[in-house]
PAKETOR-328262 format. One record per residue (C-alpha): x, y, z; residue in three letters. Coordinates in steps of 0.02 Angstrom, whole numbers, plus 32768, in hexadecimal, padded with zeros to 4 digits. Layout:
# PAKETOR-328262
XYZALA...
//
This chain:
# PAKETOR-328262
2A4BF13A33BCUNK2AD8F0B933F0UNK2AB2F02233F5UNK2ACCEFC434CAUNK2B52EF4B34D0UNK2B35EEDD3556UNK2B95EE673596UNK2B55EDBD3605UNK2BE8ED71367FUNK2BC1ECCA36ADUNK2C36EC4E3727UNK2BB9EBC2372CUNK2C03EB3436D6UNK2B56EAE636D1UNK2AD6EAD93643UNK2A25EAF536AFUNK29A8EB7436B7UNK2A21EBFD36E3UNK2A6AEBEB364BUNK29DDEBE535DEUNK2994EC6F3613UNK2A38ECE235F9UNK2A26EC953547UNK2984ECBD3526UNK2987ED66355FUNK2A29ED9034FFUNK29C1ED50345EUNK2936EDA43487UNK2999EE4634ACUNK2A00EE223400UNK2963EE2C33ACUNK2934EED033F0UNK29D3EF1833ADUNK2A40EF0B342AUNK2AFCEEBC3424UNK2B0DEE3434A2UNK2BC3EDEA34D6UNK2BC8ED533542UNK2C75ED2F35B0UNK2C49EC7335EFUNK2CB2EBFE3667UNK2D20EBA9360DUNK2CE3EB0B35C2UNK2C2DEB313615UNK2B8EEAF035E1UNK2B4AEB8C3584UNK2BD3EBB33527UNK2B9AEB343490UNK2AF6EB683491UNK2B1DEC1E3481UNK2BBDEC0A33FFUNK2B24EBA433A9UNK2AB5EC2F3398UNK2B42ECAF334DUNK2B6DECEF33F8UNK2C1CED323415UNK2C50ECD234A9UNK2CF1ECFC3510UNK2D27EC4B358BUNK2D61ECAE3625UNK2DBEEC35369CUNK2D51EC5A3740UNK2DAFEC2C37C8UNK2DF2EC753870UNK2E99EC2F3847UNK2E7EEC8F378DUNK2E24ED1637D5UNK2EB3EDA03787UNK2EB7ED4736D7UNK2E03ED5436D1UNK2E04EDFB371CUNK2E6CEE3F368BUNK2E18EDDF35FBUNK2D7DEE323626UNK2DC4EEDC3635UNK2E0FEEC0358BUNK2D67EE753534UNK2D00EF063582UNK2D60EF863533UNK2D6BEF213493UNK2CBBEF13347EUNK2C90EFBB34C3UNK2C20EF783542UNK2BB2EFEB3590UNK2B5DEF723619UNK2B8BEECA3681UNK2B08EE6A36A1UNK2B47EDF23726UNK2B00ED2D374EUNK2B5AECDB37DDUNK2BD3ECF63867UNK2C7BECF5382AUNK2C69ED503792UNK2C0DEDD737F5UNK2C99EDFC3848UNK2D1BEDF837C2UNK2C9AEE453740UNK2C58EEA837B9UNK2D18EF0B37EDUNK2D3FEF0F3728UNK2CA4EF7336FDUNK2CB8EFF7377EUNK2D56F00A375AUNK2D40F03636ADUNK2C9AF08D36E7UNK2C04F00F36AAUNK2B54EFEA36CCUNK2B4CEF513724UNK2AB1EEEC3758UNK2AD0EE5537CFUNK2A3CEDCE3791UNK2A22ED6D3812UNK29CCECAB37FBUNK29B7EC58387CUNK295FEC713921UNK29E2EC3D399DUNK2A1AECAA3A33UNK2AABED3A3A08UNK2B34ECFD3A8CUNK2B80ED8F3AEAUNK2B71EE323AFDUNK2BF9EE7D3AACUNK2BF8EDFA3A1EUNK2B4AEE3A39F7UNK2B84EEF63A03UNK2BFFEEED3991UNK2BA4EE863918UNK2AE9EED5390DUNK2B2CEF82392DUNK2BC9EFA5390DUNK2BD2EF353874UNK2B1FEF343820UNK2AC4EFE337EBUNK2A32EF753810UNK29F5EEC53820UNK297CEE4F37BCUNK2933ED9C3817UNK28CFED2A37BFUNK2851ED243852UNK27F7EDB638D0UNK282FED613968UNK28CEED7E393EUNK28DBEE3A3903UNK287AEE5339ACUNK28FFEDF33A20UNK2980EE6939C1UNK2916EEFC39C5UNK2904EEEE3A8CUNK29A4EEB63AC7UNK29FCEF453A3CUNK2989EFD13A42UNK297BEFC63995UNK28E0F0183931UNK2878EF9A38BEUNK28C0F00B381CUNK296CEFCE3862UNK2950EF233893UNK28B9EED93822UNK287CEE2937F1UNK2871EDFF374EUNK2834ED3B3732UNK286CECE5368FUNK27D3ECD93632UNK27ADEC4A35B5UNK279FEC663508UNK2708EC0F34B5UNK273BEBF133FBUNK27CEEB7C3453UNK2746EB1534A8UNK270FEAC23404UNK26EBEA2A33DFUNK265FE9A4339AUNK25E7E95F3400UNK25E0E8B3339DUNK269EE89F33FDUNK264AE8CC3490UNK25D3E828348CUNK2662E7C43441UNK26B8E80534C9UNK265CE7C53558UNK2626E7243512UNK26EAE7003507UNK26DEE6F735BCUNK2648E69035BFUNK25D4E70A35E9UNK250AE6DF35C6UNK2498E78535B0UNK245CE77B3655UNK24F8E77F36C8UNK2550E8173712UNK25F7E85536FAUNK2669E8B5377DUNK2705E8D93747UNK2794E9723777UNK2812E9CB36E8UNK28B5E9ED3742UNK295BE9D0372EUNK2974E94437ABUNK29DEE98D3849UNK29C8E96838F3UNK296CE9FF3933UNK28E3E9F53890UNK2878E97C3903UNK2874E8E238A0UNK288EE8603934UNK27D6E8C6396BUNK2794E89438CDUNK27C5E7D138D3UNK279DE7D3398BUNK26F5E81F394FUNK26DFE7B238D5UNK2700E7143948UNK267CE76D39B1UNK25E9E75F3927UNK262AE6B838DBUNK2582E66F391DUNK251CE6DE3888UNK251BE67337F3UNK2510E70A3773UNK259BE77937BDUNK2643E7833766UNK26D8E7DE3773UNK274EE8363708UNK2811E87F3723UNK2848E8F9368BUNK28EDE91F3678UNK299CE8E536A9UNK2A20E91C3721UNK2AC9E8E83782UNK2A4DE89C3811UNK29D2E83C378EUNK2A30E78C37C0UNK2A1EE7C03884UNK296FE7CF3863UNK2952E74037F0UNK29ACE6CC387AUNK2936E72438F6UNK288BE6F73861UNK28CEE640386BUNK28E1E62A3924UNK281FE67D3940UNK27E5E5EF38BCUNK27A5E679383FUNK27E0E63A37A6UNK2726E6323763UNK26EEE6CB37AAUNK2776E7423778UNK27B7E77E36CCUNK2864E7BF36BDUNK2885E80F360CUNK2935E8323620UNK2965E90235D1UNK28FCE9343556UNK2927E9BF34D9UNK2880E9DE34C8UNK2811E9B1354EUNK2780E9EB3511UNK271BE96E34E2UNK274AE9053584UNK2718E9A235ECUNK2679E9B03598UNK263DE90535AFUNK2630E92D366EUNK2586E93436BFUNK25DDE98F3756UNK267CE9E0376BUNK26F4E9CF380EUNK2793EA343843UNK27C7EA0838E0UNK2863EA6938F7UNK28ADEA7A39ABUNK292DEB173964UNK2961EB7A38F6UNK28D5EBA3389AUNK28A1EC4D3839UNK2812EC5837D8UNK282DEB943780UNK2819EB9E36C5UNK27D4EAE836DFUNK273EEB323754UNK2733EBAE36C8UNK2715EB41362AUNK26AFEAC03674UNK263AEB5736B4UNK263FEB8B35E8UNK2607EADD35C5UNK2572EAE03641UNK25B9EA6F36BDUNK258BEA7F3769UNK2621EA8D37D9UNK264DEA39388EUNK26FBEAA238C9UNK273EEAD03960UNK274AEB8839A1UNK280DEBA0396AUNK2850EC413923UNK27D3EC6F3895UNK2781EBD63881UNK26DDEC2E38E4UNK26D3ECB7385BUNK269AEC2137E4UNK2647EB94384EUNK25C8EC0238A7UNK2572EB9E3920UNK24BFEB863906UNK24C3EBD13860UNK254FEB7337E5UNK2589EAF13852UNK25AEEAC13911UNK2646EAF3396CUNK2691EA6639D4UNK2709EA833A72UNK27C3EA393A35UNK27F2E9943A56UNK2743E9673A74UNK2712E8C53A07UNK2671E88D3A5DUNK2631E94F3A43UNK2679E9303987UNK261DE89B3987UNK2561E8E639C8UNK2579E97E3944UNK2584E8F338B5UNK250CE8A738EFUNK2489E9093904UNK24C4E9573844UNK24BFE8B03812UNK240FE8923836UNK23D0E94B3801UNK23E3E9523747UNK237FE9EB3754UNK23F9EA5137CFUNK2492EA073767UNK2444EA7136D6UNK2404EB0E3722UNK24BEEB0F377AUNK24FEEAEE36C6UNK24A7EB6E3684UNK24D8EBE33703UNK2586EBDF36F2UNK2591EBE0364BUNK2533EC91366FUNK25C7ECBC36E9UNK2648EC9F3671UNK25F9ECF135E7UNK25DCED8D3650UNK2693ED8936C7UNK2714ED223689UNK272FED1A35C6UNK27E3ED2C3585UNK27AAEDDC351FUNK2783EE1635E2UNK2847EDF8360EUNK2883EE4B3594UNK2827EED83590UNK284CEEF8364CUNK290FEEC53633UNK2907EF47359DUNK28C5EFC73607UNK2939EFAF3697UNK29CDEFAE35FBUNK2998F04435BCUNK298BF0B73664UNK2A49F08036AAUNK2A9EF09E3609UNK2A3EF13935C6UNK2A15F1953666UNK2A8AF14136F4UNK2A7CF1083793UNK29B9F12C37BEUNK2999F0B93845UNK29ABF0DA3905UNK
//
């Protein structure tokens, strides 16, 4: 039987969780014996990372002032590489990916990331029907905004979360201590802390305004993993609040593992954007309990009551009672803990993606366009 040659079409010029998960899948698919082709935006963050892990990358200049040159590169790569299937990531090279396959008659599913509002009527037409022989969102409450407003089926337009893979999460729990005494930390205090690459709408001004909140409880501290184009904006905004001995920034990580796991209680406090977060995802592997707000997918991990709270956006003093009253529960931080890790385990593990991406593979190129 032939071997699928798929081919992911990327005009993000970012390096963020979009990206990774394209990577990961595309290794994970490699290793099921498929042939995966990447055509990147020129120069953009994930082209290294694939090219470093034996990828063939093509750098398509993405543009709507290249829009024909990359229009004809991809025709010409497709039929190179006998693609069968276009899996497509963001706007611009939906549409240019997205006329090339059906010209040359290709699968094409549009993945989409984020949980923002489709714009326009016959924009989203075009795109998620004409373009796309189905759709794939990282979160529920967005296949079901598509699936209303298109009239789509859930065989057509699905969610399928990027799950974490365990044997990544590794690391030795001596660090772990070292790890929080490095920030001063006795046995006996708490730390909150978030994992997010630091943009505006990831809620970290809730955090420090949190934080500033609870600055009165002697064993509280706070922690900031990761790094991001807004990391000064907020460190100016840490300074001003007076938090330099509350709050931790550790700058990107390449691993953030250990950091994550010396939590005692996990916070995403996104105001956008948001699928299911592979943040929310990994600390509920590592038994944290989990404070979020009820954006995009975040709700299908922090289940109120159960593994976490869920906190209205924008909303520090409400951040501020749900640490609290973690804070002074070691018993509920665990059982929470404990529940999410159960959650993961049973929902949202990275063998779980691929099986359903392999699936939804499988049906378009073997036995066509199946979904109403």
């Amino acid at each position: 039987m032939k071997k699928i040659h798929i081919l992911h079409t990327e005009a993000s010029p970012g390096w963020g969780g979009q990206e990774i998960r394209i990577l990961q899948e595309a290794i994970g698919m490699r290793e099921r014996g498929y042939k995966v082709i990447l055509a990147i935006q020129k120069g953009g963050g994930l082209v290294s990372y694939a090219r470093k892990e034996g990828f063939t990358v093509y750098e398509v200049p993405f543009s709507k002032k290249r829009a024909l040159t990359a229009f004809l590169i991809l025709l010409k790569l497709i039929f190179r590489e006998k693609v069968d299937l276009i899996n497509t990531h963001s706007s611009l090279d939906a549409w240019i990916g997205g006329i090339a396959a059906r010209l040359l008659r290709k699968k094409i599913i549009r993945t989409r990331h984020l949980s923002t509002p489709i714009h326009g009527r016959l924009n989203r037409f075009l795109l998620y029907r004409c373009l796309a022989d189905a759709i794939v969102t990282t979160c529920e409450e967005t296949a079901v905004i598509l699936r209303n407003a298109m009239g789509f089926s859930k065989m057509r337009c699905l969610s399928i979360p990027t799950g974490v893979e365990p044997k990544k999460m590794t690391f030795d729990p001596i660090k772990v201590e070292e790890f929080r005494r490095s920030l001063g930390l006795s046995s006996n205090e708490c730390l909150v802390g978030t994992l997010a690459v630091l943009r505006g709408w990831k809620g970290i001004s809730d955090l420090l305004l949190a934080a500033k909140e609870l600055q009165s409880f002697p064993n509280l501290k706070w922690l900031i993993i990761g790094g991001g184009v807004s990391e000064p904006h907020f460190r100016k905004e840490w300074k001003e609040l007076g938090l330099e001995r509350r709050v931790f920034f550790t700058g990107h990580l390449d691993s953030p593992y250990v950091a994550l796991a010396s939590l005692d209680i996990f916070l995403l406090l996104s105001r956008a954007n948001e699928g299911v977060s592979q943040a929310s995802l990994q600390a509920g592997w590592l038994r944290k309990p989990l404070i979020t707000t009820p954006i995009g997918g975040l709700p299908e991990v922090c289940i109120s009551g159960e593994t976490g709270f869920i906190v209205p956006p924008q909303s520090p003093e409400e951040v501020a009672l749900a640490v609290k009253r973690l804070a002074e529960d070691p018993t509920c931080r665990k059982e929470m803990g404990n529940r999410a890790h159960a959650l993961v385990k049973d929902r949202f593990l990275f063998c779980h993606t691929l099986d359903k991406m392999e699936n939804l593979y499988s049906s378009l190129v073997r036995h066509g366009a199946l979904y109403p």
